[in-house]
Wavefront OBJ file of the C-alpha trace (Angstrom):
o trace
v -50.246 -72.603 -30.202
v -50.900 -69.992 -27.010
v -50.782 -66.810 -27.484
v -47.644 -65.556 -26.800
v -45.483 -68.605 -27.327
v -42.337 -69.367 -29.001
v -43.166 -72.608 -29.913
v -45.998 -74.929 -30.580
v -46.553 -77.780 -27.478
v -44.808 -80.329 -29.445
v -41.502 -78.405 -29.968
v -41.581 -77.559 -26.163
v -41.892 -80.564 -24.881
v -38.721 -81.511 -27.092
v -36.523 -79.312 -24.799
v -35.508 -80.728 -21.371
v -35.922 -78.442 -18.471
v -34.724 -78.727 -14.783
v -37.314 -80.695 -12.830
v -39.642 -78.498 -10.620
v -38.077 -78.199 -7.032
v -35.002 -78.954 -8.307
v -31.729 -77.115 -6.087
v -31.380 -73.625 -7.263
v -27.404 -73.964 -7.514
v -26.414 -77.572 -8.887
v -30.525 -77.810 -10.113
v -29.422 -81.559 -10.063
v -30.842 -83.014 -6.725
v -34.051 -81.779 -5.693
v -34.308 -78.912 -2.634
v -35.797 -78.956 0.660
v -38.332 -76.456 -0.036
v -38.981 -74.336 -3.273
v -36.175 -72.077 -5.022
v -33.788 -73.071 -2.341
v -30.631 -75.416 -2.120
v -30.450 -79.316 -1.643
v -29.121 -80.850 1.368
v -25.343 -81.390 -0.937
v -25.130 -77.123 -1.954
v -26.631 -75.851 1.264
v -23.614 -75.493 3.140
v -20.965 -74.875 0.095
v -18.954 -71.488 -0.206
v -18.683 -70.045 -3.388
v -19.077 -66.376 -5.283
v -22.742 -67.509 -6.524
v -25.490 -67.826 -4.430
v -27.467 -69.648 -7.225
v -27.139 -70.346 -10.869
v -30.226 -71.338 -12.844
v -31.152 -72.522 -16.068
v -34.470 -72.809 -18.128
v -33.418 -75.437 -19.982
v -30.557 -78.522 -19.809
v -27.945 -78.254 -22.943
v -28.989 -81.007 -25.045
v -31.059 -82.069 -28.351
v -33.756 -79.562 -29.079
v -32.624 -76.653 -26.614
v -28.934 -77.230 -28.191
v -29.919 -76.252 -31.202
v -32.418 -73.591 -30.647
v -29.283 -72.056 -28.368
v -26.707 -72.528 -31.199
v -29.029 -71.025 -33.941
v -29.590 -67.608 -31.381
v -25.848 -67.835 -30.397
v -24.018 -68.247 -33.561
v -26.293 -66.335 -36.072
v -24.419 -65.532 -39.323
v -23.389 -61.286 -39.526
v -25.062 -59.133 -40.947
v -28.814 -59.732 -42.792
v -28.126 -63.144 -42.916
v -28.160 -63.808 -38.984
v -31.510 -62.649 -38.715
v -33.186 -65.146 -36.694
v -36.097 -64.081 -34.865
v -37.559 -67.726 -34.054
v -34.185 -68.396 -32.434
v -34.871 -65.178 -30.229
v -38.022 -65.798 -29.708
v -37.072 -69.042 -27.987
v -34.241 -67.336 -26.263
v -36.358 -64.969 -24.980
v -39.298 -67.552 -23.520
v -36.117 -69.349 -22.134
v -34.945 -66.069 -20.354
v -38.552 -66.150 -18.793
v -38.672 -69.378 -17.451
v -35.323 -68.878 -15.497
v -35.999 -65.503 -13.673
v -38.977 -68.013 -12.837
v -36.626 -69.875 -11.233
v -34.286 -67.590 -9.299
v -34.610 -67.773 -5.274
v -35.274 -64.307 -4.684
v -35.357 -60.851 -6.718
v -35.544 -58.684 -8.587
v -31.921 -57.492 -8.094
v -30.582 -54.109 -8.252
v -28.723 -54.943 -11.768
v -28.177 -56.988 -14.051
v -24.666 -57.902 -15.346
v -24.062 -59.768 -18.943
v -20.840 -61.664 -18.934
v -18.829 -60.074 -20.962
v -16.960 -61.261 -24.777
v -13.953 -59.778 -25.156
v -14.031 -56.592 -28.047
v -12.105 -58.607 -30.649
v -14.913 -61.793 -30.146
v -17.661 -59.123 -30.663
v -16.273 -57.942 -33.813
v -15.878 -61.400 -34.909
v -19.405 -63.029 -33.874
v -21.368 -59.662 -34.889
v -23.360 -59.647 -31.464
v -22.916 -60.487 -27.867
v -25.759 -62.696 -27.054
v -25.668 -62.455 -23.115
v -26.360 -58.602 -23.962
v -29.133 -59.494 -25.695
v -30.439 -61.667 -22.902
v -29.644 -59.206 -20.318
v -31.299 -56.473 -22.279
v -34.640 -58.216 -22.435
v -34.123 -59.857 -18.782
v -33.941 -56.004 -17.333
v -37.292 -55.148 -19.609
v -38.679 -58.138 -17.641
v -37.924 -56.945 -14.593
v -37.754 -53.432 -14.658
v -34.130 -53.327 -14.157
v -31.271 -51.504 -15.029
v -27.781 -53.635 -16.873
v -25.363 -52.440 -15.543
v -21.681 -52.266 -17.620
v -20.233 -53.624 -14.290
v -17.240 -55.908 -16.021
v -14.959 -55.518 -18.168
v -13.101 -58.930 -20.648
v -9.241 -57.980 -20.058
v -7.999 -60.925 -22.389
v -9.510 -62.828 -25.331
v -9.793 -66.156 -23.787
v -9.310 -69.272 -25.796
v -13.016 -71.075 -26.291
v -13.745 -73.149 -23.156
v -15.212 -75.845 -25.587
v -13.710 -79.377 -25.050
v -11.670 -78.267 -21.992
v -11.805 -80.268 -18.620
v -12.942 -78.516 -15.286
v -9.679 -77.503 -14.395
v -8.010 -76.365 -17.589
v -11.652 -74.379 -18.223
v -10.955 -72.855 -14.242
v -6.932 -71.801 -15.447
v -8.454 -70.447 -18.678
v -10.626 -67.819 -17.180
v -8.318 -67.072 -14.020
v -8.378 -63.119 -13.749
v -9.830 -62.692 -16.828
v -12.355 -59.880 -15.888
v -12.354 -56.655 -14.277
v -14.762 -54.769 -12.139
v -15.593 -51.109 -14.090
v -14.705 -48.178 -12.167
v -18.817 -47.568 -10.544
v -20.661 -48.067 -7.497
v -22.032 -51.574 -7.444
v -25.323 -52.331 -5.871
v -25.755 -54.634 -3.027
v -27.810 -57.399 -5.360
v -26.538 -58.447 -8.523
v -27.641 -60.968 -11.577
v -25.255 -62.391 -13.752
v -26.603 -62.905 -17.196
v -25.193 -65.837 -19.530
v -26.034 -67.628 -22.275
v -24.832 -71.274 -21.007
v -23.355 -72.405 -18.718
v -21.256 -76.024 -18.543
v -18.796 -76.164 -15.079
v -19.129 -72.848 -13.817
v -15.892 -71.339 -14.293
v -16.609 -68.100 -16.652
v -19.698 -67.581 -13.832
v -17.783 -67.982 -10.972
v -14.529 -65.676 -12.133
v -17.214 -63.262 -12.985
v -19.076 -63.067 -9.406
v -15.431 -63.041 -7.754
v -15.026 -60.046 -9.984
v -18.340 -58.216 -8.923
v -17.803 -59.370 -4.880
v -14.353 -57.878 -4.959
v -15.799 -55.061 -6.371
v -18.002 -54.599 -3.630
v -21.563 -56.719 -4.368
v -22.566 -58.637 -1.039
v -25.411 -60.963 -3.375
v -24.334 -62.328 -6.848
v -26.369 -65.097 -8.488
v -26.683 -66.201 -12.363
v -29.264 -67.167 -14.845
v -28.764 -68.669 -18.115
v -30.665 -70.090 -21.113
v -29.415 -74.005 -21.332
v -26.749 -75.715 -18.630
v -24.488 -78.065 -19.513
v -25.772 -81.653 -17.076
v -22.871 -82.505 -14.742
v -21.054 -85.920 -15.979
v -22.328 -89.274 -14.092
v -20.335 -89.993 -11.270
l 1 2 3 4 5 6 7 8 9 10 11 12 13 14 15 16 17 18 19 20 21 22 23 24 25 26 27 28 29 30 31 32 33 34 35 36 37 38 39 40 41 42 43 44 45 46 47 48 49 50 51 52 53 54 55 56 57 58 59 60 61 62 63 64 65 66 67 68 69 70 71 72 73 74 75 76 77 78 79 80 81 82 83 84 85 86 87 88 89 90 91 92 93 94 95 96 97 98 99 100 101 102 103 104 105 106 107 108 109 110 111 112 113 114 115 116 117 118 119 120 121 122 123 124 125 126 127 128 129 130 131 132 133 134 135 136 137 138 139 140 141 142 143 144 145 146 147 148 149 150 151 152 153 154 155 156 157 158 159 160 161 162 163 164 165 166 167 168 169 170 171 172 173 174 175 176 177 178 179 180 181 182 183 184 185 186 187 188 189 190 191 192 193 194 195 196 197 198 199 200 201 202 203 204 205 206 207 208 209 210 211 212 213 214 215 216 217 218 219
């Protein structure tokens, strides 16, 4: 194994990543030219300038994500191979942004009453070790203002209706450039509610990173 790695070169090549070039928003055609958008996102609007993934959300990267995002309270969540592998993962997508480092970095928020209940908040966590990278501050930027019902098994819509207005900006000054931090990521919605949040709040540049992304269904 390398020094340094989370796991040996079998078990990595078990987890499907992006392919290299591939667009930095939809990271499902490939770009033009390196870290930049394909020919079908280069001219869309939207509140994130780019949303990248280390890894697609499936098989080996599933799990390794489920074990680091669901860990058991208390002693018995201790998991420090599933962090480990988080923590390569968070790597390989600031790898993969188009430009940086930002001013700040922002975890999506859980609400208070999901903390309590999963133990942790595992896009802290990223965040946390994403700024270390970096050399960055996080920034408590948004606030949860309703415990959303889990966006699992929900359609595009109903998962854009389920999120609508469900963050706040806090009450600080908001740097011009500003990193969303997730764990994953499957149409967009939390994301995109989130960057409207931080834009309204006065960030000109928002853009996203997350461990695993969920592929888009064939058309």
């Amino acid at each position: 194994m390398p020094r340094g790695a989370a796991l040996c070169p079998a078990c990595d090549r078990e987890i499907e990543r992006p392919a290299a070039g591939a667009c930095c928003l939809c990271q499902e055609a490939r770009a033009a030219a390196p870290k930049a958008r394909c020919l079908g996102c280069a001219g869309a609007e939207g509140p994130l300038e780019a949303c990248v993934a280390a890894a697609w959300f499936g098989g080996a990267a599933a799990r390794w994500v489920k074990r680091f995002k669901y860990a058991a309270p208390g002693l018995a969540g201790l998991d420090p191979g599933a962090e480990a592998v988080a923590l390569a993962l968070v790597r390989e997508a600031l790898a993969r942004m188009p430009e940086g480092p930002p001013a700040g970095l922002v975890a999506v928020p859980l609400h208070p009453a999901r903390v309590r209940r999963r133990g942790h908040a595992p896009a802290s966590v990223l965040a946390a070790a994403a700024g270390r990278v970096l050399g960055v501050p996080v920034l408590r930027a948004l606030l949860r203002t309703r415990d959303t019902p889990s966006q699992t098994g929900k359609g595009r819509a109903e998962r854009r209706r389920n999120v609508a207005g469900c963050f706040a900006a806090a009450p600080l000054e908001l740097p011009e450039s500003v990193w969303l931090v997730d764990d994953v990521v499957t149409t967009g919605a939390t994301l995109g509610e989130a960057a409207r949040a931080l834009r309204r709040a006065g960030a000109r540049r928002v853009a996203a990173f997350c461990l695993a992304r969920t592929p888009a269904p064939p058309r």
